[in-house]
C-alpha positions in Angstrom: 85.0 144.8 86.8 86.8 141.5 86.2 88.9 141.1 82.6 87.1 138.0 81.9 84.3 135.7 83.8 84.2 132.1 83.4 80.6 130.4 83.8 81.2 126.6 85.2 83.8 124.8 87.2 84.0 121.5 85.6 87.7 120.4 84.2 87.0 122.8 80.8 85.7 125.8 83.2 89.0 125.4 85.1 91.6 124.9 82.9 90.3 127.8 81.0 90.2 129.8 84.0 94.1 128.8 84.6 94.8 129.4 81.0 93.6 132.9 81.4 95.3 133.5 84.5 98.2 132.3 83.2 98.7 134.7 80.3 98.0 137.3 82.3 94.7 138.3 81.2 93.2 139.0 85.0 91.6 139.4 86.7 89.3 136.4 86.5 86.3 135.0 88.1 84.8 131.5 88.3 81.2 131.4 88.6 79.9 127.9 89.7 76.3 127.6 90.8 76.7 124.6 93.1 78.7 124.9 96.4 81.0 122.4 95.3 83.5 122.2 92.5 83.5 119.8 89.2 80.0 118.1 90.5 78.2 117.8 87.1 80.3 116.1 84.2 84.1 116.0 85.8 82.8 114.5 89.0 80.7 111.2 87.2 83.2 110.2 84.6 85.0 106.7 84.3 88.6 108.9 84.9 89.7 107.6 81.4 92.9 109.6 79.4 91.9 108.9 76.3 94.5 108.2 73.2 92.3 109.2 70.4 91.7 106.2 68.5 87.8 106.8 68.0 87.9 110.2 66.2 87.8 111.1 62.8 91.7 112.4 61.5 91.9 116.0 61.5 88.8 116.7 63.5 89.6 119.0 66.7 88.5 116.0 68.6 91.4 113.7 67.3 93.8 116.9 67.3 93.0 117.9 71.0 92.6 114.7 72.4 96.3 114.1 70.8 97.5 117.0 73.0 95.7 116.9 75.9 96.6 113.2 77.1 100.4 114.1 76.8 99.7 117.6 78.6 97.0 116.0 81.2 99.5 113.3 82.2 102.4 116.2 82.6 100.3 118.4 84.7 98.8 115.4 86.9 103.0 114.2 87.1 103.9 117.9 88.2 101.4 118.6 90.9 101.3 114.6 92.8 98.0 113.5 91.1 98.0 110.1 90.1 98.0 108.5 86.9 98.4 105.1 85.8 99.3 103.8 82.4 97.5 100.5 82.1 96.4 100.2 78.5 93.3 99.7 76.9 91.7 96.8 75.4 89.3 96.9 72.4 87.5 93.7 72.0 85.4 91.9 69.2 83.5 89.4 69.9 81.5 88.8 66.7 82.9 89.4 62.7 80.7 92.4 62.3 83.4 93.7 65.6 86.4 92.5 63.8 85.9 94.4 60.9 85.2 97.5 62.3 88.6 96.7 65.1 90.4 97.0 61.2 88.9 100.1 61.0 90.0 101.4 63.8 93.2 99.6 63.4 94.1 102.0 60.3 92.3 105.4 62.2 95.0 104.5 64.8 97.9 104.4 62.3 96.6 108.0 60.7 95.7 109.6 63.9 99.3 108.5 64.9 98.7 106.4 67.7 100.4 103.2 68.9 98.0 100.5 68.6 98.6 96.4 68.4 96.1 93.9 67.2 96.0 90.8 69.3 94.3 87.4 68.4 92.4 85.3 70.7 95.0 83.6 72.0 97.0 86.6 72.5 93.8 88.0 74.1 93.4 85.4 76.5 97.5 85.5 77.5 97.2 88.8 78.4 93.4 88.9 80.3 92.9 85.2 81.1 89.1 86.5 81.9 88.5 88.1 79.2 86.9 86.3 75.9 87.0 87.8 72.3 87.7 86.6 68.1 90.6 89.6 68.6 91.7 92.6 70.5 93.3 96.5 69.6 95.6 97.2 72.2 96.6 101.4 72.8 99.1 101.5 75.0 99.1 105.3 75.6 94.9 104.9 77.4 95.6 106.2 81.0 93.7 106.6 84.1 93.5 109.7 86.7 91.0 112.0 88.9 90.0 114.5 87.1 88.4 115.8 89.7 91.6 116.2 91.7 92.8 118.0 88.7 90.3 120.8 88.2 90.2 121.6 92.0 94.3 121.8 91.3 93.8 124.1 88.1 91.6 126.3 90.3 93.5 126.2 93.6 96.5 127.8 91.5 93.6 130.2 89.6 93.0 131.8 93.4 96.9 131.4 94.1 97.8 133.9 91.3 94.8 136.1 92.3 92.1 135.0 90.6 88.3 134.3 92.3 86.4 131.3 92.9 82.5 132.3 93.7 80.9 128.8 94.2 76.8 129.4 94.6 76.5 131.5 92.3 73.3 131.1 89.3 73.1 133.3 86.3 70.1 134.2 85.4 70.3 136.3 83.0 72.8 138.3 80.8 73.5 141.7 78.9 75.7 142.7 76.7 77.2 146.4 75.8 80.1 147.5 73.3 82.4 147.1 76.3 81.2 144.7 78.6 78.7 141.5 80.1 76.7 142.0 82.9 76.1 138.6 84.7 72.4 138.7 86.7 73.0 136.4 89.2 71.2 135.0 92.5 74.1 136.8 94.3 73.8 140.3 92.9 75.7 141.7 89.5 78.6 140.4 88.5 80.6 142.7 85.2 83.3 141.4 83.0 84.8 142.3 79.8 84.3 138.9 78.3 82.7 135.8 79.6 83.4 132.4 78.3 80.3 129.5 79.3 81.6 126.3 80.3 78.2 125.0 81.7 78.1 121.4 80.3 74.4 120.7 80.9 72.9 124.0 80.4 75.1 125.2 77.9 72.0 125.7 75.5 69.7 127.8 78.2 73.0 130.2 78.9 74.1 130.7 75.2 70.0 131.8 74.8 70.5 134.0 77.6 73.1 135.5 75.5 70.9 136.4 73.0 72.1 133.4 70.3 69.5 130.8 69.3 71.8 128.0 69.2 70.8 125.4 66.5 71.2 122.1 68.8 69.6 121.9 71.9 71.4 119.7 74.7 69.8 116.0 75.6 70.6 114.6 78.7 71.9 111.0 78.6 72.3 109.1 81.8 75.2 106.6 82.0 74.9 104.0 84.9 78.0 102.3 86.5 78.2 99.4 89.0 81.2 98.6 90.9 82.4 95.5 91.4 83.1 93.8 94.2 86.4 93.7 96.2 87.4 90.3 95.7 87.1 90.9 91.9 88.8 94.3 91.6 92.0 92.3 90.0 89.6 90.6 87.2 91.7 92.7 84.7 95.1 94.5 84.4 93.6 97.0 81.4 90.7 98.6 80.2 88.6 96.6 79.0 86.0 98.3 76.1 83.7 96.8 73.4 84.0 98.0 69.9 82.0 100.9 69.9 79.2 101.3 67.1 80.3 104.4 64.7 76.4 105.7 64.7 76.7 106.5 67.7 78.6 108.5 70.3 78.7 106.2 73.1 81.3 103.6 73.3 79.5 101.2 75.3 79.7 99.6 78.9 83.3 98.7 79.6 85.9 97.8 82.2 87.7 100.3 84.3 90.5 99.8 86.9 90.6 102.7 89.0 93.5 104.9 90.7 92.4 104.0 93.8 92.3 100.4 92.9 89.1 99.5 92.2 87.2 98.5 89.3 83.6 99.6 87.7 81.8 98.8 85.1 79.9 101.0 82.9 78.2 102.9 81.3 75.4 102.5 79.6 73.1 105.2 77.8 69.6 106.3 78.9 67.9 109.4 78.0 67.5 111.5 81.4 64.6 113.3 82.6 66.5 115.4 84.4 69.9 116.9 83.3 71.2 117.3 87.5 68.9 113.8 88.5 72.0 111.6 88.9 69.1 109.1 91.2 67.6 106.0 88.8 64.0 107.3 88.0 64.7 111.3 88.9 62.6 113.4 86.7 62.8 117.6 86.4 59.3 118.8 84.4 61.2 122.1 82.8 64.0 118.9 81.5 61.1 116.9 80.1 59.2 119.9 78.7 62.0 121.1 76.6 62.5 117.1 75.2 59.0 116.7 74.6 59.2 119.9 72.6 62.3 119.5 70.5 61.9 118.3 66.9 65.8 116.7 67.0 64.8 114.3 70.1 61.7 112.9 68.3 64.2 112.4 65.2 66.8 110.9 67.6 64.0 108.6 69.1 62.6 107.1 65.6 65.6 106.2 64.7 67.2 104.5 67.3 63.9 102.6 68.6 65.7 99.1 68.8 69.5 100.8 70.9 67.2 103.0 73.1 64.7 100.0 74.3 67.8 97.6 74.9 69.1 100.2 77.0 65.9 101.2 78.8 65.5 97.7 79.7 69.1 96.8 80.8 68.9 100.2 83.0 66.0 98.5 85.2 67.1 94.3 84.5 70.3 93.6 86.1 70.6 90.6 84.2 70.5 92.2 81.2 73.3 94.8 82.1 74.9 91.8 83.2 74.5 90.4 80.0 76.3 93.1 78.0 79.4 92.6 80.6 79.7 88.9 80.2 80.0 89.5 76.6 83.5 90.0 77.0 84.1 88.8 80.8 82.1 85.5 81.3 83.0 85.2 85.1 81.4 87.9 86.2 77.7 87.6 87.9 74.9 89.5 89.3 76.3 89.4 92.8 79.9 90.6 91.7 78.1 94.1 90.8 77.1 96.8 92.9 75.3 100.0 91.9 77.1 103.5 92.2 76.1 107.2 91.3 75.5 107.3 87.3 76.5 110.5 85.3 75.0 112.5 82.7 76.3 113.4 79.5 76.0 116.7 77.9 75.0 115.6 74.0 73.9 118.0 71.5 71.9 117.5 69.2 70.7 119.1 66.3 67.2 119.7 64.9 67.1 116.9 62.0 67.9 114.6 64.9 71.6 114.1 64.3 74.3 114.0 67.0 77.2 116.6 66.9 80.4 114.3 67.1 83.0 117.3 67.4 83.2 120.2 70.2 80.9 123.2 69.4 81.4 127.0 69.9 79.2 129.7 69.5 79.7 133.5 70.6 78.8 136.9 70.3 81.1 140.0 70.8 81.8 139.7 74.0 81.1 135.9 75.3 82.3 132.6 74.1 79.9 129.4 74.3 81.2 125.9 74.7 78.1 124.4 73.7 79.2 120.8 73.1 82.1 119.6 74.5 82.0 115.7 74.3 84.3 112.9 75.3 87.1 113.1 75.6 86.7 116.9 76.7 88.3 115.8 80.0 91.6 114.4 78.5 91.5 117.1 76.0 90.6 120.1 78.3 94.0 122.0 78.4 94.5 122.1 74.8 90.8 123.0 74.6 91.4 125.8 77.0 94.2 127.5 74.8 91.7 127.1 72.1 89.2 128.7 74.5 91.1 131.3 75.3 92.6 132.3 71.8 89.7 132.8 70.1 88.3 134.6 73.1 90.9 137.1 72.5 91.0 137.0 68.8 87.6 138.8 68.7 87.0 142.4 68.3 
């Protein structure tokens, strides 16, 4: 019997794993269901260390996000994974934008956070393709591979005698006074405690569990491009809208890359299938359990106009274009070139609202990450030790 099982490999499913391991609770297993490691979430992200700037002060989000850039750039420094430092760029480009850059101005100063407002000018001395009425500049916004990372945080899970099981799909789950048994596609698997790291099916595992977990998770695809070669030095630093508070996207923006490129992306389109990373993939099970869920119909009424601008700009170039060239007029249809999209794990709750902060839920013996939004990869250290101390803490 292993001390404790881990359920996904993504950046959260492996740093807990390693936090585990690493306090000597072992042994530990790592149940992934694809053959591959960090596919889902880790693998289709824009790479971004986030600083923090977005969150509400005091949330865990803020707090972790805090910790986790200084101890995601340490760990990527110790073990030869590369970072780079290159800033980040919040632009207006309309009054409404300026006022909320204020905003966001002052959540810097209480979330602690070293952050410069720029005027036009400044703007345009420092990006001379880049447009805007102003500019927040955090200097702490990094970039890195986080897959690289969580195939490092489980290399040294199997180095210190841990297990990696890779094809491996629970299917269902019981729980006694003194352990979990894991029905899997592969046979039994028993552990003392499990903790569920599954990103996209967070919500069908923790029901598996036996919870009934008040949000239910809705699939939204974000779409990248990248751009061509001869256009990868457009920009020095991030480039990012100002995001819209009512929502938990923060629209498409500009990324350098550390192996110097440059993409840009990504919009937000409900999925129809939480794995269908192709334009136009539907699953039937996905769609039925939308179709059915009170909080998506909420979700859609209310954001008729933001959803149908970015249903169309998912199919019309031009109009993705559009949103670009907002902020970076040079850029044209040709300079853009699709790549795989990702899908982000949102929960939502049943009077349609979106859950902003991570989510827990657990019973005896397992632990449930059941929303862990961005920035879960910069903040997925710290989130382990969280993890992990209240996986112990219980009885």
């Amino acid at each position: 019997m292993y001390e404790v099982a881990v359920v996904g490999s993504g950046i959260v499913g492996a740093a807990t794993a390693w936090e585990l391991t690493s306090k000597g609770y072992g042994p530990v297993v790592v149940i992934e269901k694809e053959q591959t490691v960090a596919g889902h979430q880790t693998g289709h992200n824009s790479g971004v260390i986030h600083a923090g700037i977005y969150y509400e002060p005091g949330s865990l989000k803020a707090v972790l996000c805090r910790e986790g850039a200084a101890a995601t750039k340490a760990f990527a420094a110790q073990y030869g994974i590369p970072v780079r430092t290159c800033g980040k760029l919040l632009v207006a480009t309309n009054p409404l934008e300026l006022e909320r850059l204020a905003a966001l101005q002052k959540r810097a100063e209480v979330n602690s956070i070293d952050a410069e407002t720029v005027d036009a000018a400044e703007l345009r001395r420092r990006e001379p393709h880049i447009v805007g009425l102003g500019a927040l500049f955090v200097r702490e916004t990094a970039i890195t591979d986080f897959p690289a990372i969580a195939a490092k945080l489980l290399d040294l899970v199997t180095e210190a005698g841990g297990e990696l099981r890779t094809g491996v799909t629970v299917t269902d789950v019981r729980e006694t006074t003194d352990a979990v048994t894991l029905q899997t596609n592969q046979g039994l698997i028993q552990a003392r405690r499990v903790v569920f790291c599954a990103g996209l099916q967070a919500d069908r595992l923790a029901r598996l569990a036996g919870l009934a977990p008040d949000v239910r998770i809705v699939p939204f695809r974000g779409e990248y491009y990248d751009v061509v070669p001869d256009k990868v030095d457009l920009v020095k630093t991030l480039i990012y809208p100002i995001p819209d508070p009512s929502l938990p996207f923060l629209g498409v923006h500009l990324t350098p890359t550390v192996t110097g490129g440059l993409n840009v992306g990504p919009n937000a389109v409900l999925g129809l299938a939480r794995e269908g990373y192709r334009k136009g993939s539907v699953n039937w099970r996905d769609v039925r359990d939308l179709a059915t869920y009170s909080g998506m119909w909420r979700v859609a009424r209310a954001n008729v106009r933001v959803g149908s601008r970015e249903l169309k700009n998912s199919w019309w170039k031009r109009g993705y274009l559009r949103e670009c060239r907002k902020y970076c007029p040079e850029l044209t249809l040709s300079d853009l070139t699709p790549r795989e999209a990702g899908i982000r794990a949102q929960a939502v709750m049943r009077d349609g609202s979106f859950v902003h902060d991570f989510l827990l839920r657990r019973t005896d013996r397992t632990l449930h990450v059941i929303n862990a939004p961005s920035p879960a990869a910069t903040s997925a250290l710290p989130i382990a030790a969280h993890l992990v101390s209240t996986l112990v803490a219980a009885p």
